[in-house]
C-alpha positions in Angstrom: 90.7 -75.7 37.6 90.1 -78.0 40.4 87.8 -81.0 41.3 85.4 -78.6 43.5 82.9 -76.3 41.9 81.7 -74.0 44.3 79.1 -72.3 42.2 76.5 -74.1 39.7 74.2 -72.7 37.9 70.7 -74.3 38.4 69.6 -73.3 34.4 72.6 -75.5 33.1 75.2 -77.9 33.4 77.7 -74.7 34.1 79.6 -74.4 37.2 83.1 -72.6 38.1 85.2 -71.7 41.5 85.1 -67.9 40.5 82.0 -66.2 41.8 82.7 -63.6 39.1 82.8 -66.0 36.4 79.8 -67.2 37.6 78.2 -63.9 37.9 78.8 -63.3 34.2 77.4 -66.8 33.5 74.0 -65.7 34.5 73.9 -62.8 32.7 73.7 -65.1 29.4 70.4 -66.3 30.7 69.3 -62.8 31.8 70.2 -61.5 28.3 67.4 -64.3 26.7 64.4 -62.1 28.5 64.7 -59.3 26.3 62.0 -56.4 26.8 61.2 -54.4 23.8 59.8 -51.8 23.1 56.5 -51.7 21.1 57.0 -48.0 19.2 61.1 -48.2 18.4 64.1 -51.0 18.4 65.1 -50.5 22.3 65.7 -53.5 24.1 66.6 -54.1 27.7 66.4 -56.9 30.0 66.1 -54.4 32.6 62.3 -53.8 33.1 62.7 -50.1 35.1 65.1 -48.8 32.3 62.2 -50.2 29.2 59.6 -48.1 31.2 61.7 -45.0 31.7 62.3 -45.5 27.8 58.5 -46.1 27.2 58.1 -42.2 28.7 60.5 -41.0 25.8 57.6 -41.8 23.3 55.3 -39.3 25.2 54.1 -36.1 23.5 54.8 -34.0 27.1 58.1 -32.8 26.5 59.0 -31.2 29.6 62.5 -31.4 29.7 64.1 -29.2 26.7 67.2 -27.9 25.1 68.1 -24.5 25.6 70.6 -24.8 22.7 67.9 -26.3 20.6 64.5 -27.2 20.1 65.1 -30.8 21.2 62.9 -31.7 24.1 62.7 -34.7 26.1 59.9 -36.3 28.7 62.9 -38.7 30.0 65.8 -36.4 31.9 68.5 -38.5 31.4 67.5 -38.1 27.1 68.3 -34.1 27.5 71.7 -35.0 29.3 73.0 -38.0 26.6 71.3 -34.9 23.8 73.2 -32.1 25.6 77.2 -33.7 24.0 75.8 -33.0 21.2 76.3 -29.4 21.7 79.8 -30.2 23.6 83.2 -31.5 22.7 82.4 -34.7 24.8 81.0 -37.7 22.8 79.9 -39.8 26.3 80.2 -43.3 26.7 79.7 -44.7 23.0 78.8 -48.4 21.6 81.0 -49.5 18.7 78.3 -52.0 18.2 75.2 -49.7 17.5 73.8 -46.4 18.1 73.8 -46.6 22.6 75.9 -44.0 24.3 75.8 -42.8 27.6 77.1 -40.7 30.3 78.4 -43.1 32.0 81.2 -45.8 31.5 79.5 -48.7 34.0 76.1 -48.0 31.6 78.5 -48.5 28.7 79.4 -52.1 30.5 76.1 -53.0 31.3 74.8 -52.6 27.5 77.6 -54.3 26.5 76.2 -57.6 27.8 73.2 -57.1 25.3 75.9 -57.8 22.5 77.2 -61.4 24.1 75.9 -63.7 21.0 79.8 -64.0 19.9 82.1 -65.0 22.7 85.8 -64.1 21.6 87.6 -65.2 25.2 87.4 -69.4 25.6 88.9 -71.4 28.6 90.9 -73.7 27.8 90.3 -75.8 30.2 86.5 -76.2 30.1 83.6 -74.7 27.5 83.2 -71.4 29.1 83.4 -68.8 27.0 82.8 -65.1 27.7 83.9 -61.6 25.8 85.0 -59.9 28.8 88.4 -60.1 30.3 87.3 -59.6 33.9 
């Protein structure tokens, strides 16, 4: 830590040298403007990815299952339902029910679950439960 804090965040007294750190930081407040979903428990913060999810909801099912009678209006649904039928179990949440095809999805959700900080500086009050 020195003296110099190149980046401050205008929402709080926060500020760091690390531009990561700092990145990070501003996902806490990010994470506050939850969007939910009026029909099920989704959440995002992201407002593209609760309006794909709204489309889930939809009676038109045009994407479907040809292993099952699962159908889908969202196509990225029919890929995360497709492991079902394979050995590979994606990109799960040990947290709740998310998974995903993808391990940077996986990240990004992860963020929803920052209420409990487990990594503390030592040398200031930031706290964080990521290693990056």
């Amino acid at each position: 830590h020195t003296a110099s804090k190149d980046f401050k965040c205008d929402q709080c007294n926060y500020a760091t040298i690390r531009k990561m750190c700092f990145k990070q930081h501003l996902l806490r407040h990010k994470a506050l403007k939850e969007l939910k979903c009026d029909v099920c428990s989704y959440a995002t913060n992201i407002k593209g990815l609760l309006k794909r999810h709204v489309l889930s909801h939809r009676s038109s099912k045009e994407f479907q299952c040809d292993r099952c009678d699962y159908g889908t209006s969202v196509k990225e649904h029919l890929q995360l339902h497709s492991l079902k039928h394979t050995d590979s179990k994606g990109f799960k949440c040990d947290r709740c029910s998310y998974v995903t095809c993808t391990k940077g999805n996986l990240k990004t959700h992860l963020l929803t679950h920052s209420t409990f900080k487990d990594l503390k500086c030592d040398q200031c009050d930031y706290s964080t439960n990521r290693k990056e």
